[in-house]
C-alpha positions, 0 to 999 in steps of 0.5 A: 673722301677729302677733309680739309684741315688747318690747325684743329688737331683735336679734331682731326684726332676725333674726326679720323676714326669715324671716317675709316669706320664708315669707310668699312661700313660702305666697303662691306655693304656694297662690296667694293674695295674700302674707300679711303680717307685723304687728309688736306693740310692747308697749314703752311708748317704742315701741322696735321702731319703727325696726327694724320700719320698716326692712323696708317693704312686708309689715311693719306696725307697731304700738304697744301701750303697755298693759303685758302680753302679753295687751294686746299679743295683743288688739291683735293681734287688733284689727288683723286684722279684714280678715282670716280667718287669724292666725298667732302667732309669738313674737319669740324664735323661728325658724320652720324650713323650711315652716313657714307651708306646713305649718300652712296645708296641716295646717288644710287637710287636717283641716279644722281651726279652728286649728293648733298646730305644736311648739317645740324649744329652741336655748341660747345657751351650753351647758346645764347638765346638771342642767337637761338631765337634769330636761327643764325644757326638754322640750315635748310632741311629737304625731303630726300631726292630734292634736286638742288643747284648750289652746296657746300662741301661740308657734306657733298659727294661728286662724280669726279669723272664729270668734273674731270670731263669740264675742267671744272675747278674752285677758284681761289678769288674765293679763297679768303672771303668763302663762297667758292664751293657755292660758285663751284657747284652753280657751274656743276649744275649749270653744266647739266649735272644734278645734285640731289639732297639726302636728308637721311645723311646727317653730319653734325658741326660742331660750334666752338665757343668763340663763334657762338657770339652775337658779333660773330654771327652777324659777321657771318650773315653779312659775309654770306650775302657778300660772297652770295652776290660776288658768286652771282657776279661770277656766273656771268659776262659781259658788262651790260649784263654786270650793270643789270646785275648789280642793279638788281643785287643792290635793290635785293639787298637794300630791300633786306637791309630795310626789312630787317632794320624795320622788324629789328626796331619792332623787336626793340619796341615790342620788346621781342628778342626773337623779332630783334634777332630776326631782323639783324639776321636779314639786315645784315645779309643785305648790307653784304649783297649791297657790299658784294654789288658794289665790287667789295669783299669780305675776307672773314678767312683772311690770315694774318700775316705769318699765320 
């Protein structure tokens, strides 16, 4: 399994000793030799080494200077070419009991390409109700089995050896504005592959205060439409088909944009805080698509210089 890190030696520490418990767990309930963990730093000085280091034998260690996530999950997958299976864990989360189990016996039984289990939230402090009630931290829940065509690699295990078969890799265009595991997962789907939902694999994200807040959240619903409408633009070619596209991108976000303006001004004069939040929500992912449909990006992972 792969967990990408940058800086969160904390949790990297809390994080480490779950992952090579469940690696035995996996190892002893299907009789193979016991997974590993593969640890990606994608700090420039290389911060995570010591931390990982501590842990010996089931841990390796790498570094990946090149700044953005995508660099670091193509390393990920440059590292694993003596295996068949990888598992992506973010280095923020806590996968809960079973887990690993769960993802290998779900792939298993449907026989699946790939495997995506849920993420719930955990906060560090207690939630402002404004950002509870807007469900800015609600994720999709599926039965087990579902098929679906897009995820995250927050909780996602593949079939190295199909993506190996179509060269398939993240594109780092996506690096600093998120989005590139939802465009790399689009084209494992696109290319025949399934992907089903374990709901039984739960990992648990854990919330830092600082983005807990209102301006953070809405951020983030912006830049989730912005790089949602890029990943579509990314999926085809040809211009006439681009014109008709971002056509249709900018009428789907001005829709969501005046939806949720109009329920927002509801919330304020029905004084219901849950309406206000809810109307934010989807107005601030359609003002992304309406961005994301005009050429501009969002860059929400964007460092500063020197970082």
């Amino acid at each position: 399994m792969a967990v990408l890190t940058y800086r969160r030696p904390d949790d990297l520490t809390e994080l480490l000793p779950e992952l090579l418990h469940h690696c035995r767990q996996a190892s002893v309930g299907y009789g193979i030799r016991p997974p590993t963990v593969l640890v990606v730093d994608n700090d420039p000085a290389g911060g995570a080494r010591e931390t990982a280091n501590r842990f010996g034998t089931g841990v390796t260690y790498v570094h990946e200077p090149t700044p953005g996530i995508a660099a670091a999950r193509n390393r990920a997958l440059a590292e694993s070419v003596d295996v068949d299976l990888l598992v992506f864990i973010d280095d923020d989360e806590r996968p809960t009991s079973d887990w690993l189990t769960a993802l290998l016996e779900t792939r298993r039984r449907t026989g699946a390409d790939g495997v995506v289990g849920p993420v719930v939230s955990a906060f560090a402090a207690p939630l402002d109700p404004w950002i509870a009630d807007g469900g800015f931290f609600d994720r999709r829940r599926l039965p087990t089995g579902t098929e679906v065509r897009v995820a995250a690699t927050n909780n996602l295990l593949l079939d190295l050896r199909l993506i190996r078969s179509i060269s398939l890799q993240f594109d780092e265009r996506f690096s600093a504005s998120g989005g590139s595991d939802s465009l790399f997962t689009r084209r494992y789907t696109g290319a025949g592959f399934t992907l089903v939902w374990c709901d039984e694999a739960v990992v648990t994200d854990v919330v830092p205060a600082e983005r807990a807040t209102r301006d953070w959240v809405i951020r983030r619903r912006y830049r989730i439409g912005n790089s949602w409408a890029r990943t579509e633009l990314a999926l085809i070619s040809g211009s006439a088909q681009t014109v008709r596209l971002r056509g249709a991108l900018l009428l789907a976000g001005a829709t969501r944009v005046a939806g949720g303006t109009a329920r927002a001004t509801l919330g304020v004069l029905g004084r219901s805080p849950r309406n206000r939040a809810h109307g934010i929500r989807i107005a601030a992912r359609g003002a992304g698509i309406v961005a994301g449909a005009f050429g501009r990006t969002y860059l929400e992972y964007r460092r500063p210089i020197g970082a």
